[in-house]
ZAVO-776280 format. One record per residue: y, z, x of N, C-alpha, C in turn; residue in three letters. Coordinates in steps of 0.1 Angstrom, whole numbers. Example, Ala and Ser with C-alpha at 12.3 -4.5 7.8 and 13.67 -1.06 7.14 Angstrom:
# ZAVO-776280
<atom n_py="-57" n_pz="78" n_px="132" ca_py="-45" ca_pz="78" ca_px="123" c_py="-33" c_pz="78" c_px="132" code="ALA"/>
<atom n_py="-22" n_pz="71" n_px="128" ca_py="-11" ca_pz="71" ca_px="137" c_py="0" c_pz="79" c_px="129" code="SER"/>
END
This chain:
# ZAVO-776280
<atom n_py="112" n_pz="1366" n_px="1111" ca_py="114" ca_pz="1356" ca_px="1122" c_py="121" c_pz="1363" c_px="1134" code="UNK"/>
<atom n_py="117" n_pz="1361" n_px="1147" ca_py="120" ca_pz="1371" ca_px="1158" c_py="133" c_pz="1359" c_px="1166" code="UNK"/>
<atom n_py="144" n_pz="1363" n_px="1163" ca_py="155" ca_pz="1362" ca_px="1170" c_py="157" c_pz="1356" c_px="1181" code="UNK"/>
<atom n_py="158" n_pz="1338" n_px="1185" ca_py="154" ca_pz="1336" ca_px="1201" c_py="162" c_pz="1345" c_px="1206" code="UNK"/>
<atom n_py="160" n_pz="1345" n_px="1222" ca_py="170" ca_pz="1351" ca_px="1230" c_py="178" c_pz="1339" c_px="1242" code="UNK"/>
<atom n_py="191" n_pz="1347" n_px="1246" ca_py="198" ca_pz="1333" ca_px="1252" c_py="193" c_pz="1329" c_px="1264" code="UNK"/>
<atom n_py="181" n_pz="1335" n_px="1267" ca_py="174" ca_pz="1324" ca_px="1274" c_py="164" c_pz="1315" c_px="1271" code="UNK"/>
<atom n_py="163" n_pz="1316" n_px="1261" ca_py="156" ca_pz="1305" ca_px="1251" c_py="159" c_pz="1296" c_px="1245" code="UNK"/>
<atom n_py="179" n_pz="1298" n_px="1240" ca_py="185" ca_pz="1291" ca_px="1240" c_py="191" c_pz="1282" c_px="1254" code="UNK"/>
<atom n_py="195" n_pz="1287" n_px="1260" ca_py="190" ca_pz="1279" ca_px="1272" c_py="181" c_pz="1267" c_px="1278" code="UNK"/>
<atom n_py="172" n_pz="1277" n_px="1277" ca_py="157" ca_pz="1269" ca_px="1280" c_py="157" c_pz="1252" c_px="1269" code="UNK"/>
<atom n_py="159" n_pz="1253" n_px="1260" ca_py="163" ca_pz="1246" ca_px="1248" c_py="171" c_pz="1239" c_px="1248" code="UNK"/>
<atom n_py="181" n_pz="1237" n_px="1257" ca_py="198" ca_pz="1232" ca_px="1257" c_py="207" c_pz="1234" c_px="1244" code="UNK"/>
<atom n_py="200" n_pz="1246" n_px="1236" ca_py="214" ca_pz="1247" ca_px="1227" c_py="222" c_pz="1258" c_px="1231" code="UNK"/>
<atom n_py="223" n_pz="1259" n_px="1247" ca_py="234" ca_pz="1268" ca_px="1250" c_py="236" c_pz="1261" c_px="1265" code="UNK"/>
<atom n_py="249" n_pz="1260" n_px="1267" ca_py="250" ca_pz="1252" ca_px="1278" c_py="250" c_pz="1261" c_px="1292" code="UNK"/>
<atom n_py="239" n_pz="1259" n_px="1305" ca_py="239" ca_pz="1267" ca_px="1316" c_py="235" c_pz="1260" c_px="1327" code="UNK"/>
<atom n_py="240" n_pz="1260" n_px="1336" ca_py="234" ca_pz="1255" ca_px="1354" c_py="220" c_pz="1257" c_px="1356" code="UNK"/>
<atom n_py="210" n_pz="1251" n_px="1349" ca_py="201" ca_pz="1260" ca_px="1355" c_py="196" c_pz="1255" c_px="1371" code="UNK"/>
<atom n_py="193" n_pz="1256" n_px="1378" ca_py="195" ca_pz="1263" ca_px="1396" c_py="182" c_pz="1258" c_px="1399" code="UNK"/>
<atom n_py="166" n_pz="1260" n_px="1393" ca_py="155" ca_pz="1254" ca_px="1396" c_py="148" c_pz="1254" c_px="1383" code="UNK"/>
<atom n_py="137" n_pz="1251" n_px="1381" ca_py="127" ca_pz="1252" ca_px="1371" c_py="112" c_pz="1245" c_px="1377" code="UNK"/>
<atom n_py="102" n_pz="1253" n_px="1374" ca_py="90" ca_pz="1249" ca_px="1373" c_py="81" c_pz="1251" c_px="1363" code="UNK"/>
<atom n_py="65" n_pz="1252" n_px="1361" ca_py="64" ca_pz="1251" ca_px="1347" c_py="64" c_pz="1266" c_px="1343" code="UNK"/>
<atom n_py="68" n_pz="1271" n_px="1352" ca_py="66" ca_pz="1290" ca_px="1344" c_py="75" c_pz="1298" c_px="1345" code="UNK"/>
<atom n_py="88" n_pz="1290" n_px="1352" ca_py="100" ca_pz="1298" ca_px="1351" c_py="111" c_pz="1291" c_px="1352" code="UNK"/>
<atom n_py="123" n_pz="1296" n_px="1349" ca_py="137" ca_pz="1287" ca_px="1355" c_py="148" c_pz="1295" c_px="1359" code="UNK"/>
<atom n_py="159" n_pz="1290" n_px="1365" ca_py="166" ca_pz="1302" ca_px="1370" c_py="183" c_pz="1297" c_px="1370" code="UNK"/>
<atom n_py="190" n_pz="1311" n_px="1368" ca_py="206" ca_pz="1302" ca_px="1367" c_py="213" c_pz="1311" c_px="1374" code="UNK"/>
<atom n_py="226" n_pz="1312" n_px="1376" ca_py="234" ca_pz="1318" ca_px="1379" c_py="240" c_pz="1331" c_px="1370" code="UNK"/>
<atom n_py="242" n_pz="1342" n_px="1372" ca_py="244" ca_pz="1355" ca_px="1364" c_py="255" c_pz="1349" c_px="1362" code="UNK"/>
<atom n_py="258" n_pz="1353" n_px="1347" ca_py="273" ca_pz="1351" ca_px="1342" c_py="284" c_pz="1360" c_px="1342" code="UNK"/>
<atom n_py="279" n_pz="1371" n_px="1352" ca_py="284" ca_pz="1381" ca_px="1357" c_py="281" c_pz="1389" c_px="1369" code="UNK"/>
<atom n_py="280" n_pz="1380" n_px="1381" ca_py="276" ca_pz="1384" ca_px="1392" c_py="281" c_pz="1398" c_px="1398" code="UNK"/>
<atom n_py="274" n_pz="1404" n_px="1401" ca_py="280" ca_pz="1417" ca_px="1414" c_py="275" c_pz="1418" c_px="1425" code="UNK"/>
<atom n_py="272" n_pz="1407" n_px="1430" ca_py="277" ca_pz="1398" ca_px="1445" c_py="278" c_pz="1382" c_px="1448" code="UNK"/>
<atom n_py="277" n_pz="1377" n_px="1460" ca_py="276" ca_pz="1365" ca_px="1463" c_py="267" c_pz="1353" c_px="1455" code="UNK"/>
<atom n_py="256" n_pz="1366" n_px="1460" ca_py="247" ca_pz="1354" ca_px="1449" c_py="238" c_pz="1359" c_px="1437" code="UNK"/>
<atom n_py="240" n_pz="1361" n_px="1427" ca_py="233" ca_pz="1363" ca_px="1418" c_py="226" c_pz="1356" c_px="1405" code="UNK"/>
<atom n_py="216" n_pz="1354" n_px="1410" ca_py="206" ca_pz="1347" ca_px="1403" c_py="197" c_pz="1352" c_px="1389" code="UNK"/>
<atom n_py="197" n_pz="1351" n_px="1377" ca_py="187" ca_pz="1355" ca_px="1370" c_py="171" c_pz="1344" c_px="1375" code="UNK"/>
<atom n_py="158" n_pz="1347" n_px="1376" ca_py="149" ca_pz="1342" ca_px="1376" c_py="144" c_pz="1346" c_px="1362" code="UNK"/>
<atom n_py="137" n_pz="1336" n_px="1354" ca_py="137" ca_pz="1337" ca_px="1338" c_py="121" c_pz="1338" c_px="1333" code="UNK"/>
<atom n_py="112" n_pz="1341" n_px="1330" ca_py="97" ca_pz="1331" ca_px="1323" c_py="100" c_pz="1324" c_px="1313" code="UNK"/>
<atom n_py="94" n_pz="1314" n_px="1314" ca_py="99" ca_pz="1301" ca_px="1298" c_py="90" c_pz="1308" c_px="1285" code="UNK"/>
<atom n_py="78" n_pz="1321" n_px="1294" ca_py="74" ca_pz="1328" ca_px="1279" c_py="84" c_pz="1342" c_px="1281" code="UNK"/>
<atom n_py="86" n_pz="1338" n_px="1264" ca_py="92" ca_pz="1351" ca_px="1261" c_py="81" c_pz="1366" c_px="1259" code="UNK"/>
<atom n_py="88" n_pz="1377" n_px="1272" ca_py="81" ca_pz="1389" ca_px="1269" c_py="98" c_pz="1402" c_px="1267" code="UNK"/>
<atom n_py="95" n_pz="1408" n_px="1262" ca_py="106" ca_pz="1415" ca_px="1259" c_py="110" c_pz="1425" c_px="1270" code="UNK"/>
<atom n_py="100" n_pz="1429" n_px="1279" ca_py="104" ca_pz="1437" ca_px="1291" c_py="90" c_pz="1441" c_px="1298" code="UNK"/>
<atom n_py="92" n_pz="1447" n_px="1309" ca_py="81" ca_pz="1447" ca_px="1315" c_py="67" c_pz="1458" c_px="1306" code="UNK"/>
<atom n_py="71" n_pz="1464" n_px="1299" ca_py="63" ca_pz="1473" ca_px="1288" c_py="54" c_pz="1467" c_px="1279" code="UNK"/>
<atom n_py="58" n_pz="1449" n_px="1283" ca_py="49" ca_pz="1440" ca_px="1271" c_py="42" c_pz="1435" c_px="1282" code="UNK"/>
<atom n_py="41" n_pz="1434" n_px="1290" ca_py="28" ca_pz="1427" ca_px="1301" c_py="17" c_pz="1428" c_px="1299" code="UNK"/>
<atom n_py="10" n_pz="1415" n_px="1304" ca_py="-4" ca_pz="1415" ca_px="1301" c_py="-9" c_pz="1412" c_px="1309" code="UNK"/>
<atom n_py="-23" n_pz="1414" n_px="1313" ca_py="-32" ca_pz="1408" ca_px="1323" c_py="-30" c_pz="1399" c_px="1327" code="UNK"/>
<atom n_py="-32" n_pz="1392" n_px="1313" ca_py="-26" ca_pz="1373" ca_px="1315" c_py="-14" c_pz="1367" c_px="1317" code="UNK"/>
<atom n_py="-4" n_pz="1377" n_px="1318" ca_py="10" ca_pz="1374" ca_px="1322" c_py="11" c_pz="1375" c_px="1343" code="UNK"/>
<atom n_py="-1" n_pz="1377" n_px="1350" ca_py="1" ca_pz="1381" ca_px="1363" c_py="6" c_pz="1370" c_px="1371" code="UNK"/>
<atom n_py="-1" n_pz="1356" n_px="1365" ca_py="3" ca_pz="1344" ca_px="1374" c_py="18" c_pz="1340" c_px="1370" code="UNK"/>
<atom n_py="22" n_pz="1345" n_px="1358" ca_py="39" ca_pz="1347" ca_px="1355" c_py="41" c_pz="1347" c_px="1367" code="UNK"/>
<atom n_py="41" n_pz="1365" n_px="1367" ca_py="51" ca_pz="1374" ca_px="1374" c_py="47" c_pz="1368" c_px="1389" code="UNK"/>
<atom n_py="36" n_pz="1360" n_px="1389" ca_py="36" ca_pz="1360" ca_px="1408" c_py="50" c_pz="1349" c_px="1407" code="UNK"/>
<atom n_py="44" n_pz="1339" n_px="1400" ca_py="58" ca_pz="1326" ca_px="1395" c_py="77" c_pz="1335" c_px="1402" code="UNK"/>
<atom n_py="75" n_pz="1343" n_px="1397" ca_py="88" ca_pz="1348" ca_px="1394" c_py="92" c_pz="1353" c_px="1409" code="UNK"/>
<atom n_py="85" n_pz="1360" n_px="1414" ca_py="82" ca_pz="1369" ca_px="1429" c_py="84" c_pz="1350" c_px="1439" code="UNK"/>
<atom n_py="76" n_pz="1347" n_px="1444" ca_py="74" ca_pz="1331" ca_px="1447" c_py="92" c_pz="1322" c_px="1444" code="UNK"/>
<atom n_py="97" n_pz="1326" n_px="1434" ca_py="106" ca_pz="1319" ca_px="1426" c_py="115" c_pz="1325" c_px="1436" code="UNK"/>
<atom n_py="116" n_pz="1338" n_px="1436" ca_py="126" ca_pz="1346" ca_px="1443" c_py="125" c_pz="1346" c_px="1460" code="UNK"/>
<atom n_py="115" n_pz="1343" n_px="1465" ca_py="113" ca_pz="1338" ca_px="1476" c_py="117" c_pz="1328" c_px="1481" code="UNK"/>
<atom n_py="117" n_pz="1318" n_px="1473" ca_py="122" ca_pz="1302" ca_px="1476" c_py="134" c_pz="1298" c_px="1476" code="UNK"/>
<atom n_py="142" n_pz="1302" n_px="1464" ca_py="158" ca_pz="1307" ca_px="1463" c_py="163" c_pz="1310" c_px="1472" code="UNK"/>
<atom n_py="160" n_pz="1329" n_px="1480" ca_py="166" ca_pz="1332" ca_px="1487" c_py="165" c_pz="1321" c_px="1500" code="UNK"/>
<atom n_py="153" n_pz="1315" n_px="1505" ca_py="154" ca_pz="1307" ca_px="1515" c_py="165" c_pz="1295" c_px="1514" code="UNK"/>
<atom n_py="165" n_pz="1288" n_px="1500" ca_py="174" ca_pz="1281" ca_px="1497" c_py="187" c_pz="1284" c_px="1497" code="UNK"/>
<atom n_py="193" n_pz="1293" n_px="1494" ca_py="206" ca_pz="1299" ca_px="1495" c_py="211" c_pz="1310" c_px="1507" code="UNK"/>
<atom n_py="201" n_pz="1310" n_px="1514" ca_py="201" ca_pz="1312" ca_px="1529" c_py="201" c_pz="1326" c_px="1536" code="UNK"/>
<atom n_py="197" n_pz="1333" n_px="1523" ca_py="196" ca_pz="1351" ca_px="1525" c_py="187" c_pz="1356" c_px="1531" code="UNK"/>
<atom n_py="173" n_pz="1349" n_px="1531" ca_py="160" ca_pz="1353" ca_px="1538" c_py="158" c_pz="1360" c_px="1545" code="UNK"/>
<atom n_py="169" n_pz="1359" n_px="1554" ca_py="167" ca_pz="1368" ca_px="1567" c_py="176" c_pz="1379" c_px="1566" code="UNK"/>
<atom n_py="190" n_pz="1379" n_px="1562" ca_py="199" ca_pz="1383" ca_px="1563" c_py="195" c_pz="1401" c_px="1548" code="UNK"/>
<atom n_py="188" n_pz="1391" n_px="1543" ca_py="185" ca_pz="1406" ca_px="1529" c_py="192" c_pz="1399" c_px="1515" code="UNK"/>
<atom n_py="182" n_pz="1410" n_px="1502" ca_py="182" ca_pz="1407" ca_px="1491" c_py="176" c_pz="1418" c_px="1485" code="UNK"/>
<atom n_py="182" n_pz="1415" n_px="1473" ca_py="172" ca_pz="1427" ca_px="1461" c_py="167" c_pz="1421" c_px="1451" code="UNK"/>
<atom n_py="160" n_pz="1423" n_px="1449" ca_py="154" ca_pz="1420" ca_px="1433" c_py="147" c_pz="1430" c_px="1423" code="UNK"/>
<atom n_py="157" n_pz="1431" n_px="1413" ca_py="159" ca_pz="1439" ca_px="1403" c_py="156" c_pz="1434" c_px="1390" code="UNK"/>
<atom n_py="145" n_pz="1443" n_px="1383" ca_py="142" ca_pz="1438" ca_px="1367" c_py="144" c_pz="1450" c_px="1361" code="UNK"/>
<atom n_py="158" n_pz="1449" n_px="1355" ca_py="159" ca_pz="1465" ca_px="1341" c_py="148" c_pz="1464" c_px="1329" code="UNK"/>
<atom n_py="145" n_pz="1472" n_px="1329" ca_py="136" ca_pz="1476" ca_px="1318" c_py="139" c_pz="1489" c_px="1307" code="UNK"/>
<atom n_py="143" n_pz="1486" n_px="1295" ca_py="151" ca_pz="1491" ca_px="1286" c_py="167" c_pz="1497" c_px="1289" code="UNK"/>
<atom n_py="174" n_pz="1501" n_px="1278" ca_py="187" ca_pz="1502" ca_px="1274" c_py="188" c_pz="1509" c_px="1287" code="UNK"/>
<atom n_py="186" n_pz="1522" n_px="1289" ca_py="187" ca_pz="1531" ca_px="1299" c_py="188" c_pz="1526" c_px="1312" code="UNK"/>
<atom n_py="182" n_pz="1521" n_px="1313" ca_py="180" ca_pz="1506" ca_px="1327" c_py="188" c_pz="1497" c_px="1329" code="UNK"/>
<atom n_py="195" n_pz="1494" n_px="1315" ca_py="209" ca_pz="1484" ca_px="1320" c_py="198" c_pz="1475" c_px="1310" code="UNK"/>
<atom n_py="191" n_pz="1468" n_px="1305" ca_py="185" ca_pz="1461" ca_px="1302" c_py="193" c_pz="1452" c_px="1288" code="UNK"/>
<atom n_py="201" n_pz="1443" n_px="1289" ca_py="210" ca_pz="1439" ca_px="1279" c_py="205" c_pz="1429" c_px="1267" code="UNK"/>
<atom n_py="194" n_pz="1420" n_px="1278" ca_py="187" ca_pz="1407" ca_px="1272" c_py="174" c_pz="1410" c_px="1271" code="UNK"/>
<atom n_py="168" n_pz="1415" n_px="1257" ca_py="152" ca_pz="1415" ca_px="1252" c_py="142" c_pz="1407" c_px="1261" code="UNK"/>
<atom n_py="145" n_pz="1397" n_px="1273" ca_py="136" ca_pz="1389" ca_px="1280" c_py="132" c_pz="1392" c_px="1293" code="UNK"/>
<atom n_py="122" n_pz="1394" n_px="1297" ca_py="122" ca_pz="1400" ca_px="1310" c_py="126" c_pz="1393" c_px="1320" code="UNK"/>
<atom n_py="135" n_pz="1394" n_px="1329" ca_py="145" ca_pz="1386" ca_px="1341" c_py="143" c_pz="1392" c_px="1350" code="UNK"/>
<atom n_py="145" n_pz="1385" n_px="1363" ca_py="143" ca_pz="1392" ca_px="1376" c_py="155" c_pz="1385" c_px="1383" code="UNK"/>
<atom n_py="166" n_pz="1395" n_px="1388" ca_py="181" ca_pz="1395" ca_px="1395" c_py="177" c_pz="1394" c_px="1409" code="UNK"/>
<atom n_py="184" n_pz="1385" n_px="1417" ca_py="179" ca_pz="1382" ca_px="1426" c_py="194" c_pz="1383" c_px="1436" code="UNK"/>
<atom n_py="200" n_pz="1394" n_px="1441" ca_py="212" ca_pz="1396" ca_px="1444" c_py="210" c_pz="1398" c_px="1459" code="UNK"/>
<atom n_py="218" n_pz="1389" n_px="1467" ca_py="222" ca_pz="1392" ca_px="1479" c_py="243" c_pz="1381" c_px="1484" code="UNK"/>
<atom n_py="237" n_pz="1381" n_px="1496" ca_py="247" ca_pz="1368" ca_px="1504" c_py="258" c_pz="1380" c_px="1508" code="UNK"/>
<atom n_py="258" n_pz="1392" n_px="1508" ca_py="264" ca_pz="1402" ca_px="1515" c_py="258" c_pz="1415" c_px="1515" code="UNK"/>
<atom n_py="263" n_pz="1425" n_px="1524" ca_py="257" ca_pz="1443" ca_px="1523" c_py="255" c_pz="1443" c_px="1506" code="UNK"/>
<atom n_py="248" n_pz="1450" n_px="1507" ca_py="244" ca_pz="1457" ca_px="1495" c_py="243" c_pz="1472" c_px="1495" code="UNK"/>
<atom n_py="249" n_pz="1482" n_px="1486" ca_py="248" ca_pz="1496" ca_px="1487" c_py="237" c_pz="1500" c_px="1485" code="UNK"/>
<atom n_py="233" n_pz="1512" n_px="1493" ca_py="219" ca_pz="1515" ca_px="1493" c_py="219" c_pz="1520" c_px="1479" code="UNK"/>
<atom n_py="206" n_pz="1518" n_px="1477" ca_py="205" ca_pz="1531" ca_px="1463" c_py="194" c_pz="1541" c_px="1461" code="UNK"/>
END
């Protein structure tokens, strides 16, 4: 039996979170540990374990997600001003939660990298 992940609990309500928007292919909350102003996880409601499990048929996902991150930033008023959006992919990468997430960090400078 494959172990939800907490964003499945989430998704679920047996873990309690803000979620921020939702449509039918994604939802999004606030990082529980931001490292800036605004930090957003964007989520898929299917679980893939990282971007190394994609599939063909996962592309209207990932537009979902990109789209998701577009609308947010307009909503929380970064659009113009700048943003990053960041998906770790494995341990190495910072990758903590088995689900693939897209960080959606701006609302001040951000250090080049």
């Amino acid at each position: 039996m494959n172990k939800k992940s907490i964003f499945e609990l989430i998704l679920e309500g047996e873990v309690n979170s803000n979620i921020v928007y939702e449509n039918d292919y994604v939802f999004a909350i606030n990082d529980i540990n931001p490292v800036s102003k605004i930090h957003i996880l964007i989520i898929p409601k299917k679980k893939i374990e990282s971007i190394n499990f994609i599939e063909e048929e996962d592309s209207q996902l990932l537009a979902q997600m990109f789209l998701t991150a577009k609308l947010l930033a307009k909503k929380y008023e970064i659009n113009n001003s700048g943003y990053r959006l960041i998906v770790n992919t494995g341990e190495n990468a910072g990758q903590t939660v088995f689900h693939i997430h897209m960080h959606l960090i701006g609302g001040e400078k951000l250090n080049n990298i």
